[in-house]
N, C-alpha and C positions, 0 to 999 in steps of 0.2 A: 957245716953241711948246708947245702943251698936249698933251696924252699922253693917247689914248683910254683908258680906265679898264678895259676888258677886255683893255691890252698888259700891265699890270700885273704878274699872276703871270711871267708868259713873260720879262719883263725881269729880274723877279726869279731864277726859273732859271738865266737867263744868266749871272747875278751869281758866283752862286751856285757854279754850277759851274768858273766861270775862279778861284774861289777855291780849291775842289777841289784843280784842276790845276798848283796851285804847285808849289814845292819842297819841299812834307812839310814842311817847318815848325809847329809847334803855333801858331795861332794861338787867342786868347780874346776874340777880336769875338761879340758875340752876332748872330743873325740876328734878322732883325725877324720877327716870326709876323703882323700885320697884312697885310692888302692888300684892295685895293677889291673888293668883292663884284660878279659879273656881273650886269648889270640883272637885274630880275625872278625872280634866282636864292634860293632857300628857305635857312632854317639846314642842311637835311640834306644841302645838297653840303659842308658838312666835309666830309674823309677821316677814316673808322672803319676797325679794323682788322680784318681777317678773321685772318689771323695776327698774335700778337705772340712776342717773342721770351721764355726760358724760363729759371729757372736751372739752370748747370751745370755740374760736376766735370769737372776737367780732370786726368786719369789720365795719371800718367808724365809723358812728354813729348806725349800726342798734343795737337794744336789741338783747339777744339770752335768747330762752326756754330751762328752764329745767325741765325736766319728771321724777316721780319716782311714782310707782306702788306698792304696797304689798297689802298680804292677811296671815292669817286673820291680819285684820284693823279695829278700831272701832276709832282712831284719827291719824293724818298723814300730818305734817308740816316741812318745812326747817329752817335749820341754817344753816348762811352764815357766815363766818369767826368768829364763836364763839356767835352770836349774830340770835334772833330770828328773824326771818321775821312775819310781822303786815300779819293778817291773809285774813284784805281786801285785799292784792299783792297772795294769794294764790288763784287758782280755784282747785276748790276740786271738783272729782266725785265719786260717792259710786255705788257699784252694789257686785254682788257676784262673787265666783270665777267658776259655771256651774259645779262645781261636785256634786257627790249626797251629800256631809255634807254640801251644800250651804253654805260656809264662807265667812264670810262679806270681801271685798275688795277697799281698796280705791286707788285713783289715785287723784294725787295734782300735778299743773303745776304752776312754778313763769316767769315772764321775768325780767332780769337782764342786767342793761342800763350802757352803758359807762361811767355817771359820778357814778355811784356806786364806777364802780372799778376806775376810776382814784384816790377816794378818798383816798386809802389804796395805792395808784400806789406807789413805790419806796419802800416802808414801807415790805412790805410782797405780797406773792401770793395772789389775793383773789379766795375764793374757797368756797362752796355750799356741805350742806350735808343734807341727807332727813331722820327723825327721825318717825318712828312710831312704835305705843302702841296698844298693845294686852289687854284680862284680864289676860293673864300671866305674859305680861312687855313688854318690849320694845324692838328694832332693830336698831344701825343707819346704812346706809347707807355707799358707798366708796364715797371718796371725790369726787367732781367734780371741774375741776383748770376753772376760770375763766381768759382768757387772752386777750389783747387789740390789739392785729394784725396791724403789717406795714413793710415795708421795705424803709429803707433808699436810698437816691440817689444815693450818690456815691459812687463808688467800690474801696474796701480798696488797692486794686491791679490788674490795667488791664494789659491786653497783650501790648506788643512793637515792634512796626515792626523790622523784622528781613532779613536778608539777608546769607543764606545758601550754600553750594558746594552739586552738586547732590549726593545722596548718604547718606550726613549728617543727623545725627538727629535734629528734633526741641522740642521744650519746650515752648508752651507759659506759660506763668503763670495768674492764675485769682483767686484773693480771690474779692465772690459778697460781696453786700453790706450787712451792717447788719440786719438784719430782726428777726421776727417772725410771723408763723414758721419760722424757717431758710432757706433761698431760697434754691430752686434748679437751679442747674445751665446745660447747654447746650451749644453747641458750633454751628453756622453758619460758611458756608464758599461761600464765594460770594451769601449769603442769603440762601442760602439752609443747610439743618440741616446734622450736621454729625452723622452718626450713624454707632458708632466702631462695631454696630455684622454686619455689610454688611462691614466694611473696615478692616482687621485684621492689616493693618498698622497702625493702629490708635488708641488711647486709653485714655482713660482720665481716671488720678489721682485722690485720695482722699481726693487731695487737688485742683481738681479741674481745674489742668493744662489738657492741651490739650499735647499732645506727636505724633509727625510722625515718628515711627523707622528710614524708608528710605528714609530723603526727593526725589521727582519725580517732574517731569516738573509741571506733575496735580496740583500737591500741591502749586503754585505759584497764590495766589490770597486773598482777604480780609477775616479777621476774626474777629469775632465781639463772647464775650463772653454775653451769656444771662441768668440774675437775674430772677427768679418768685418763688413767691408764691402765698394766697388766696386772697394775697391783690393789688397787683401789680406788673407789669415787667419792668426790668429793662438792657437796653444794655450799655455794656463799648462802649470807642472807639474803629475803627477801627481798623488793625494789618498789614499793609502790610507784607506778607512774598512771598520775591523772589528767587524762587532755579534757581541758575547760575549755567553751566558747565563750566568750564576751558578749553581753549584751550589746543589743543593737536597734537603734528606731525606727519603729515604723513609718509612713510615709504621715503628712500633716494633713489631717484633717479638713475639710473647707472649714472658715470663719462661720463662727455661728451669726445668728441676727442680731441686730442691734439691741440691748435690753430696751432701749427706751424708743418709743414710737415716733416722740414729737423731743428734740434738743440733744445733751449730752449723755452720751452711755456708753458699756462697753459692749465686748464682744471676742470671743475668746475660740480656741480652736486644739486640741489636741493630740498624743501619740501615745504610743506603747511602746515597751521594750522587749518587743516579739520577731524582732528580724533582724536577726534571732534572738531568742529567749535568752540567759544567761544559764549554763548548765555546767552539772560538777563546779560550782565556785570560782564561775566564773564573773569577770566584774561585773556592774549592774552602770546601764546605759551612764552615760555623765550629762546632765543639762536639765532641763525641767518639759515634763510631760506635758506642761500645759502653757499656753502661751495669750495673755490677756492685753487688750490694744484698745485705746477711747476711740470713740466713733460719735458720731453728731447728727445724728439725724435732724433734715432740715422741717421746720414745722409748718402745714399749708397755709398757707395766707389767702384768705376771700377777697376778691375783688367789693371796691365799692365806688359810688360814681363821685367825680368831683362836684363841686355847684355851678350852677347852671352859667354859661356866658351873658352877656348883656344879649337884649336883640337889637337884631343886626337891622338898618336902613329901610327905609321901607319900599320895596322892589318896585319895578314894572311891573309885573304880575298881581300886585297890591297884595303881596306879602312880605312877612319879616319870621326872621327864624332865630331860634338859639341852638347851642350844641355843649355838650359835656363829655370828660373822660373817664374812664373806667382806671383810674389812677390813685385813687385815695381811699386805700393802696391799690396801688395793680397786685392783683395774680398770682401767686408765685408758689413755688414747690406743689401745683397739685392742687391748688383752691380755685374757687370757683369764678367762673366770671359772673358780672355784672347784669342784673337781668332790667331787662328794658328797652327801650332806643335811646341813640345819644343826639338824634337831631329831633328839634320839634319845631316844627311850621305854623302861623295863623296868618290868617287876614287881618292887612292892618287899615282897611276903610271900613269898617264895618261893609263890607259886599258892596260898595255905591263904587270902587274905581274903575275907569272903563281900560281894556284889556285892546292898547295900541301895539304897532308896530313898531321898531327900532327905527329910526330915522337915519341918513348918510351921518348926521355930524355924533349920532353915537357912538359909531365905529370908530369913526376918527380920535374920539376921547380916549377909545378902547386902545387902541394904536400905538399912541402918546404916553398910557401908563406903563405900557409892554416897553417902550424904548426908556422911557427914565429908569425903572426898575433893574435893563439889564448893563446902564452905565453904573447906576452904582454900584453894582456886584462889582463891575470890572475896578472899580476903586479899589473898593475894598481890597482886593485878591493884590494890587499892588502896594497899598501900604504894608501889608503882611510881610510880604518878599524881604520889603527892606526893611522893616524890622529884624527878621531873621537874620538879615547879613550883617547889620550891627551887630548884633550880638554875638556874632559866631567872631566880629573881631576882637571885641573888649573880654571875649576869653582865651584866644591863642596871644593876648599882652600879658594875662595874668599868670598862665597856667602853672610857673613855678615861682615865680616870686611871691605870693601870698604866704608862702611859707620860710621863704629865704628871708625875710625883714621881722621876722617875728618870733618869740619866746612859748616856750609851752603857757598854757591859760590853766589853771586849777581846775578840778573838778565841777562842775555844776556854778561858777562865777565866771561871768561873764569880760569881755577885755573891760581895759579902764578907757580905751581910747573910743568912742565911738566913730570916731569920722576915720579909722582905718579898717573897713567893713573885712578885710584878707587875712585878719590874726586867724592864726589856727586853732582852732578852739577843741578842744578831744573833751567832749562830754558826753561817756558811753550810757545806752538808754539802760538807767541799773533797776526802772520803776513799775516792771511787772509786776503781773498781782501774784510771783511763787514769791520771787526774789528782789531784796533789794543790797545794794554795794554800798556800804561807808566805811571811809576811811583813808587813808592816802595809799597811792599808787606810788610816791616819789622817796628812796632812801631818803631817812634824816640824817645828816650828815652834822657831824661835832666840829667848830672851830670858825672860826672867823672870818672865812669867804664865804661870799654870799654866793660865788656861783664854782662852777667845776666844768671845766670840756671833756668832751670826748675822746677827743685824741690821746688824752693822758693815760688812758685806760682803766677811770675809775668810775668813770661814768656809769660804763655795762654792767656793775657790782652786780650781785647779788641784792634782793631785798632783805638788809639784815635788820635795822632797827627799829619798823614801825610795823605793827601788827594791822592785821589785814581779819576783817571778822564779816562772817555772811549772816546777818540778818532776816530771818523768813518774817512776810508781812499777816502769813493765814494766819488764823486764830488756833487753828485742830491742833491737838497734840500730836498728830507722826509729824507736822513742821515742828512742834517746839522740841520734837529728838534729834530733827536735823540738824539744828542749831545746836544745839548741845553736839553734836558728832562735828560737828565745822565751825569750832569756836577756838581752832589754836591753827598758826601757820602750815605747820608738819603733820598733816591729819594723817594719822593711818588707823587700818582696821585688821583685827588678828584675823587671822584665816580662820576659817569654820571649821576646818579638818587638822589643822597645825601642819599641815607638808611643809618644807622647804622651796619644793618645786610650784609655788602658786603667790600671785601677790591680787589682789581684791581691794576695790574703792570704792567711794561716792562720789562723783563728781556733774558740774553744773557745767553753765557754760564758760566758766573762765577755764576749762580747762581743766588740764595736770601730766600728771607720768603715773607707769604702772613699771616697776622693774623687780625681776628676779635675780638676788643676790648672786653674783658669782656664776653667772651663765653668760652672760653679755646678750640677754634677751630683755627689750625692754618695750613699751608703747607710748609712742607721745601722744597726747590729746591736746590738740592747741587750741587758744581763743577762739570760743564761736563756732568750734566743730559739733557742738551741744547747743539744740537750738536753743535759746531763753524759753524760761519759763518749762524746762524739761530737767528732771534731775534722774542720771541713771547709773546705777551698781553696775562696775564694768570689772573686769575678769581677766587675767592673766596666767595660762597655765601651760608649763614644758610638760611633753608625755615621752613615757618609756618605749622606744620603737615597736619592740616585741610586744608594747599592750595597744598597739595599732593596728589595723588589720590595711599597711598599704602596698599594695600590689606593685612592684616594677617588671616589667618587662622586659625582654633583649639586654643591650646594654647599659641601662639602665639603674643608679642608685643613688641614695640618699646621700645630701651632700649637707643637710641642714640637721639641728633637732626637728621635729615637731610639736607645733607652737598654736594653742584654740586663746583668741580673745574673743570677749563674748558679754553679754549675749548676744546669738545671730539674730539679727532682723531690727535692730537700733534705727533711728532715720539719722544721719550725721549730714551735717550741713558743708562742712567741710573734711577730705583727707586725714585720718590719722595716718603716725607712722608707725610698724611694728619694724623694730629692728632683732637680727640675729645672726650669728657666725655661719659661714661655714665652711668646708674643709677641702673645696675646690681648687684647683689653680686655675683658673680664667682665660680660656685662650678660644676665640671662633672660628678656629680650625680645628680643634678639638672638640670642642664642647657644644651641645645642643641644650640650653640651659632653659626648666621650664621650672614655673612657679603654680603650684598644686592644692586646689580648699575642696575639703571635703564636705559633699554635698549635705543637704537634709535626707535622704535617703542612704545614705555611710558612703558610699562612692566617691571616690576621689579623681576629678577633672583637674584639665589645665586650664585655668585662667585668664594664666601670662608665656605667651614665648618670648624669653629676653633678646632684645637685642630688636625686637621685631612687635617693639611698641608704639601704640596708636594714642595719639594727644588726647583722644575722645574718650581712651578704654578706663573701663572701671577700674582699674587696677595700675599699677608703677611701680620701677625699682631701681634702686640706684643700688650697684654692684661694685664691691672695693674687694680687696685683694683679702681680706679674711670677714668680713660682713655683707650684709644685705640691709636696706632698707627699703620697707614695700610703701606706699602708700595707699591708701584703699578705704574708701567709704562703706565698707560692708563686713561686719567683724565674721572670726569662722574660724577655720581650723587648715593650717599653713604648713607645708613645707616645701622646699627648693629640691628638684631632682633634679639631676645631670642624666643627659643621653652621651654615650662617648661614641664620637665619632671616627678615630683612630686612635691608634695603641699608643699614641703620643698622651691623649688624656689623663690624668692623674690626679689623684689627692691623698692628702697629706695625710699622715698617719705619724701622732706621737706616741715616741717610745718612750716608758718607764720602768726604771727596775727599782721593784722591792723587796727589803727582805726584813725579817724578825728585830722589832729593838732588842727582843732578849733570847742569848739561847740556852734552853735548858735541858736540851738533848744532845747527843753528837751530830743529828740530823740538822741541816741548816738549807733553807730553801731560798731559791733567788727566784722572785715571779715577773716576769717581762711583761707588760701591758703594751698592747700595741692597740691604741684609740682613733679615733676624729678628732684631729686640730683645733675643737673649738672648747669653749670654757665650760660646756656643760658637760661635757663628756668628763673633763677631768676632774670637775669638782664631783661626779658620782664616785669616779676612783679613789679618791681620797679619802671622800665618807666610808668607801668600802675596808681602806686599808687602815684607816683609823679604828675600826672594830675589828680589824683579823691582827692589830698592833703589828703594824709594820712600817718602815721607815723611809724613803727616799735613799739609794745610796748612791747616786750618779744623775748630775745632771741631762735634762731630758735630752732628745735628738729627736730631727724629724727627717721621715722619709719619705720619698715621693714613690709609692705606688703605682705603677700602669696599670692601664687595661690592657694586659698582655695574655691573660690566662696562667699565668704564672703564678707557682703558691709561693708564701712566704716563709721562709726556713729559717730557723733558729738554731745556734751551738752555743758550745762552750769549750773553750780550750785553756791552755798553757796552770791548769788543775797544778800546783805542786804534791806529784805522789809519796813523798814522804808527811804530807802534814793531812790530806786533804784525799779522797777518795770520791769520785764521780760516779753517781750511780745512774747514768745513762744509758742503756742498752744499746740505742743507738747511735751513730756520729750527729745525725740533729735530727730537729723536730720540724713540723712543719704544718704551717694554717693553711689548709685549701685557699685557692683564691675566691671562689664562689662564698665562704663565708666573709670576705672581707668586703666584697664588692657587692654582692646581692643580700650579704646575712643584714637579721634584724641588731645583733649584738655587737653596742660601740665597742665595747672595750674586751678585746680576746687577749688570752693571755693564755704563756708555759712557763712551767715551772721545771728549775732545774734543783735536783735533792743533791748536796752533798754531804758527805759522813766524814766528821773528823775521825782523825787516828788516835788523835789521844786527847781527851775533856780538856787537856791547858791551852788547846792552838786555840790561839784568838783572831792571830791576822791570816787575812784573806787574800791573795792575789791569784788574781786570772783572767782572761779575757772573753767578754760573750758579742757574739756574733750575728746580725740582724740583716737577710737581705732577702732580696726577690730576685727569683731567678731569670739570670738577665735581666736584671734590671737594678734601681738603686739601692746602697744598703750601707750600713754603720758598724762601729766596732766600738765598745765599750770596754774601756781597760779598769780596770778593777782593783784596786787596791787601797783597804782599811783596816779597822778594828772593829770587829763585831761587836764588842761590849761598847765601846767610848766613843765610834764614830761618828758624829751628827752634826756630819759640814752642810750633806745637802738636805735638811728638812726643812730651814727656811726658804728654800726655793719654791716650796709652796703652801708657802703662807698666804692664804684668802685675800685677794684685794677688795677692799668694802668700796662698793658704786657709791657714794655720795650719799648716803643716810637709808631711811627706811625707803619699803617697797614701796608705800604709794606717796604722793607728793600731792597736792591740790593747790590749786590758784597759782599766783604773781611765785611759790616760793620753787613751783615746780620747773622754773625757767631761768636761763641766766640771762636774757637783755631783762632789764624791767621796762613793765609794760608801757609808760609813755613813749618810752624812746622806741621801743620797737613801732609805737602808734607814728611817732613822725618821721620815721625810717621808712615806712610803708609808708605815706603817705607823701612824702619828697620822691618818691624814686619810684612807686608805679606809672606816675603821666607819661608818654616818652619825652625823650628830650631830646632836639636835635645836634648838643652839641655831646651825646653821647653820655650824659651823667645819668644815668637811672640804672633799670635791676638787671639790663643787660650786660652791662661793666661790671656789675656785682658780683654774676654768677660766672664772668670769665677770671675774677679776680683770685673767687674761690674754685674753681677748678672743675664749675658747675654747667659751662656751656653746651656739653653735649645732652642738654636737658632741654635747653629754650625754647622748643617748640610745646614741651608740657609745662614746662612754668607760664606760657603765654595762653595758654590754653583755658587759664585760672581766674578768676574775677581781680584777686589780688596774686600778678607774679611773686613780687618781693616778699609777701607773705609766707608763700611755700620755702622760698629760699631759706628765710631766716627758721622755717622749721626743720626742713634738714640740717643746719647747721647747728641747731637745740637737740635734735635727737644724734647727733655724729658727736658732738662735744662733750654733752656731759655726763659728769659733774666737772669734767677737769679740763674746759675749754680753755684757748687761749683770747677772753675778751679783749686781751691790746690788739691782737692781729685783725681780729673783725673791725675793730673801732678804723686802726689805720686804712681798712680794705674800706669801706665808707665812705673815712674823711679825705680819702684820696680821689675820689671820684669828681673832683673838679667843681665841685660847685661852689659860686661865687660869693659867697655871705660864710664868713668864717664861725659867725654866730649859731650857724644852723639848730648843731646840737648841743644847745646852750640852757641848762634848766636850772634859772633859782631857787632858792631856799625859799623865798615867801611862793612861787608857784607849786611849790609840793605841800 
């Protein structure tokens, strides 16, 4: 029997629902969505949905309602993850939709309980969709996700008390706990909320960190990161962060008065550490408050007259006179003069001469003495002349040969030859009343030649086998400690504080070096930069950027450490050199390169613009492709800033990766260090990773940096996911460029965490990725043994600079000091057939200097001490010997020193 085509739907319901009304059995028949369209009925009697159902967190235990609405509807039920809902869980309401075609409308609501979805929990999402049937056909529904809501207790990563320098930036970092939803996080500060659009110093990350651009005093108080969602809240620990100021000096004092009225005394002047203060723990100023200076007040001296002259002739006027000087002593500083008259008059006829007229022929005598008197002058004034111009010949005959025919002479003995006046004799004056010098200057040398050249290159040794001892002549005991502290070649003295970072001496005027282990920051003090008869405690000290307070501006950054020798205000006679690295590439289209001392009031001036130095100026520096050397008569506190002058400019940044010698977790950390090219920076790395036990696992790389505004980004890839699991959230990481370029901190570093799969894997392979956007960048391929690996740890193993930090006398040098004496002394005269210190310095590579070497009392002087502070400890003495003994001069003897002359 045939079935009218409009029973269709209604049969279908019928069906439909006696399936319902079973036994709650799951059943997985599908329903058919087809069925015959009512005659003449349009596509728009489908059922659309006025309501559909939503998704929704399911808190605790309670159930959550889901709604779904359509019209037209003539049947209207849910499926929940593929499967029907039993139709007593459904409430169904039918009414129409109030337009004029009155279309039927139904509305069905289910509740959906927690153990529902725990049942599917891990398996898949559960999720709900609402199906309803027209006589046209059917409609489903968008999903609705059914989820189970919580948040965990503990946070994956809270804040850490920190301790800050005014000015500095913070970073706390907070990853909440894991939840769903996924928390939202907030930051307190001493319980109260921070909210970055009332603080623009403030901002928080999308990661969730808290950031203070400029720490302030305010910002010195607890922080507490806070977890919430629908379900619960959640607070980390506490965060103490304390922002300290650094002490700072006040301005210097005037010099007080002399203590002593009449002779020697002193006089001293002082400061405070009030600008500013030091607060919350912060440092306490670095130098001495008080600053003490001899002074010599000169003592007056009264006039007194000398004795009387003879008297004089006895006049025409029948007198005769005598006269005396206010000379013995004259006068001086402030005394008094002389009281009296210095001419005295008498009569010398007893009153009986008679008082005539000059006659013609006494003019005429007068006449006669006036013309003899002014030929002799004119004698005179001619033999002088030519005096002078003899002499000015019998020294452009000698000017080099006095030294080309002759041997060094021994100390304080005199030549054997008298009748050759031109021996060169170096007998330095050692006979002050601080100091005096005995002992030889000349290595003693083992074996059977009585003499040794230069050009062999043994000459320049070192002083290795005669001892060199400084003898003080006072009788006081602080000279007989000094002797005892300068009674061995290699003097050195422990630091006061025991830092690493500081090397401290005594030295006189021969000199010495001041060097800090494993930073390639060192001080030369060469002969006679200390006047005689002066003995001064000199200072060498590397500071931590961030415990400096120096401002850059624009584009503008640190290209050096910072480096104080000291103490400020020394009198030097001559140029030290302070030498140090640093992490520039050099180029005067890029680079606006200035040399920076920080004043007595903390402020930090430019001194030096390189490039754009003055023979005159206080200051010098010779610039090489990874150091600096300054020269400068005035000690202080130093560093090299770079202005970049297009996005060409760049420096250098070493990268290091470390990770754990041992691991005893599934967690394994690889930390990327990306530093300043220079040796201090990495020997702080070191010392760091030696206390957090970690190891080198890849030879360093370096990358050149622009000034592009570009940050530096960090990955890691080719992870093997069966052995190794990356816990990355993100594809990489990335260091602002404003910390690399303007931050105070050498050495920033990320860490990438990975979790083994199972405690046996031991080998690692994968590859970490280091570049700047647009611009240069490296790839580290990765592949070891976590337990056994340790190819690359001798890669940085400490180089020791040539012994302890301070050096004093003959041992702190490698020419010894004769030969340096008639090195200097053959090759300052000019020469015109070109052999002196201008050939020197083109030899060594030094002639774009010659207008400040000549600038010098002694050029060849300076020379030979740039090439003392560039070389050692591990100069090449043959190369200097042959740069020398090439220089064309005629006496192959020149630098020729016997055995009996040492």
């Amino acid at each position: 029997m045939a079935v009218r085509p409009g029973l269709w739907p209604a049969i279908l319901g019928i069906v439909l629902a006696a399936w319902l009304r079973g036994s709650g059995a799951q059943q997985s028949a599908t329903v058919a969505t087809v069925a015959s369209p009512v005659p003449g009925a349009g596509p728009d009697l489908l059922p659309h949905f006025l309501v559909e159902p939503e998704d929704v967190y399911i808190v605790k235990n309670k159930p959550v309602l889901l709604v779904c609405k359509a019209v037209p509807a003539t049947q209207i039920f849910f499926k929940c993850n593929g499967e029907w809902v039993r139709q007593v869980d459904h409430v169904i309401e039918r009414s129409t939709d109030g337009s004029s075609a009155g279309l039927p409308a139904m509305e069905v609501r289910i509740n959906v309980s927690r153990q529902q979805v725990e049942k599917v929990f891990g398996l898949e999402e559960y999720w709900c969709q609402c199906v309803a049937w027209s006589s046209s056909g059917t409609t489903k529904s968008q999903k609705a996700y059914i989820r189970i809501a919580y948040l965990r207790k503990n946070f994956e990563q809270e804040p850490l008390a920190k301790e800050v320098s005014l000015e500095q930036g913070i970073v706390l970092p907070c990853r909440p706990p894991e939840g769903m939803p996924p928390a939202e996080v907030e930051w307190l500060r001493n319980e109260d909320l921070v909210d970055p659009s009332l603080d623009p110093n403030v901002y928080i990350t999308r990661e969730h960190s808290l950031v203070v651009r400029q720490a302030r005093l305010a910002d010195t108080a607890n922080y507490t990161c806070v977890a919430k969602n629908i379900v619960a809240r959640r607070r980390s620990a506490s965060a103490a962060v304390i922002v300290y100021v650094n002490g700072g000096w006040s301005t210097w004092t005037e010099w007080s008065i002399c203590s002593a009225s009449c002779g020697r005394g002193w006089q001293k002047r002082s400061r405070s550490c009030t600008n500013p203060a030091p607060l919350n723990g912060g440092a306490f100023c670095e130098g001495q408050n008080v600053q003490k200076t001899a002074c010599a007040t000169l003592c007056p001296v009264d006039g007194s007259w000398s004795s009387w002259s003879k008297w004089s002739a006895c006049g025409l006027d029948c007198t005769h006179w005598r006269s005396r000087e206010c000379s013995d002593p004259a006068p001086r500083n402030g005394g008094e003069e002389c009281r009296g008259a210095d001419l005295d008059t008498r009569n010398c006829t007893s009153d009986l001469c008679l008082h005539t007229a000059s006659g013609p022929e006494d003019v005429a005598l007068y006449i006669g003495l006036v013309a003899v008197a002014v030929c002799l002058i004119l004698l005179l004034l001619v033999l002088i002349l030519i005096y002078c111009r003899k002499k000015e010949g019998l020294d452009s005959d000698v000017a080099d040969s006095s030294i080309l025919t002759s041997g060094f002479q021994p100390v304080s003995i005199k030549p054997n030859k008298a009748d050759n006046p031109h021996l060169l004799t170096i007998q330095p004056d050692l006979s002050t009343t601080t100091t005096t010098y005995q002992g030889s200057l000349c290595p003693r040398q083992d074996g059977p030649s009585p003499k040794f050249q230069l050009s062999n290159g043994h000459l320049l040794s070192p002083l290795g086998g005669g001892r060199h001892t400084l003898h003080h002549s006072s009788p006081t005991s602080e000279a007989e400690d000094f002797v005892s502290r300068l009674s061995t070649q290699n003097y050195f003295r422990s630091l006061p504080r025991g830092t690493s970072n500081m090397a401290y001496g005594t030295f006189n005027f021969l000199g010495g070096r001041l060097m800090i282990p494993n930073t390639g920051i060192s001080l030369l003090i060469p002969p006679d930069a200390i006047p005689r008869g002066k003995i001064y405690e000199i200072y060498l000290t590397l500071h931590k950027p961030e415990d400096v307070r120096l401002s850059l501006a624009g584009c503008q950054t640190l290209l050096s450490p910072i480096v104080s020798c000291g103490p400020p205000g020394v009198l030097l006679t001559r140029p030290v050199i302070l030498a140090m690295d640093h992490c520039g590439e050099p180029s005067p289209d890029s680079w606006s390169l200035h040399l920076k001392k920080q004043s007595c009031e903390g402020s930090w001036e430019d001194v030096l613009h390189l490039g754009e130095e003055s023979p005159s100026h206080l200051y010098y520096c010779q610039l090489e492709a990874g150091a600096c050397y300054v020269f400068t008569e005035q000690l202080g506190r130093f560093a090299l800033v770079g202005e970049a002058l297009s996005v060409a400019a760049t420096k250098r940044l070493k990268l290091l990766l470390f990770a754990p010698v041992a691991c005893t977790s599934l967690e394994y950390n690889i930390r990327v260090y990306c530093l300043h090219d220079t040796h201090d920076a990495l020997k702080e790395v070191v010392q760091l990773e030696k206390q957090l036990g970690g190891q080198l696992i890849q030879e360093p790389r370096i990358l050149h940096f622009k000034d592009s505004y570009h940050n530096l980004r960090l990955s890691i890839h080719d992870v093997p996911s069966s052995l190794w699991k990356s816990k990355l959230l993100v594809s990489y990481q990335e260091v602002p460029f404003y910390h690399i370029w303007n931050g105070t901190q050498q050495h920033l570093h990320c860490t990438f965490t990975l979790e083994r799969i199972n405690a046996s894997t031991t080998d690692l392979a994968c590859k970490v990725w280091v570049w700047q956007v647009e611009g240069d960048g490296q790839s580290f391929n990765i592949n070891f043994n976590i337990t056994k690996d340790t190819r690359f740890a001798e890669l940085l193993a400490l180089e020791s600079e040539g012994g302890v930090p301070a050096l004093v006398g003959p041992s702190a040098f490698k020419i010894p000091f004769l030969i340096r004496q008639k090195i200097i002394t053959s090759l300052d005269p000019p020469c015109s057939r070109g052999a002196d210190w201008r050939t020197l310095a083109q030899k060594l590579h030094l002639d774009s200097h010659l207008s400040f070497f000549a600038s010098k009392p002694s050029p060849t002087a300076m020379i030979l001490n740039l090439w003392e502070a560039r070389h050692f400890p591990n100069g090449n003495l043959g190369q200097l010997a042959a740069a020398v003994a090439g220089l064309g001069q005629p006496d192959a003897g020149l630098f020729t020193v016997s055995e009996a002359e040492c």
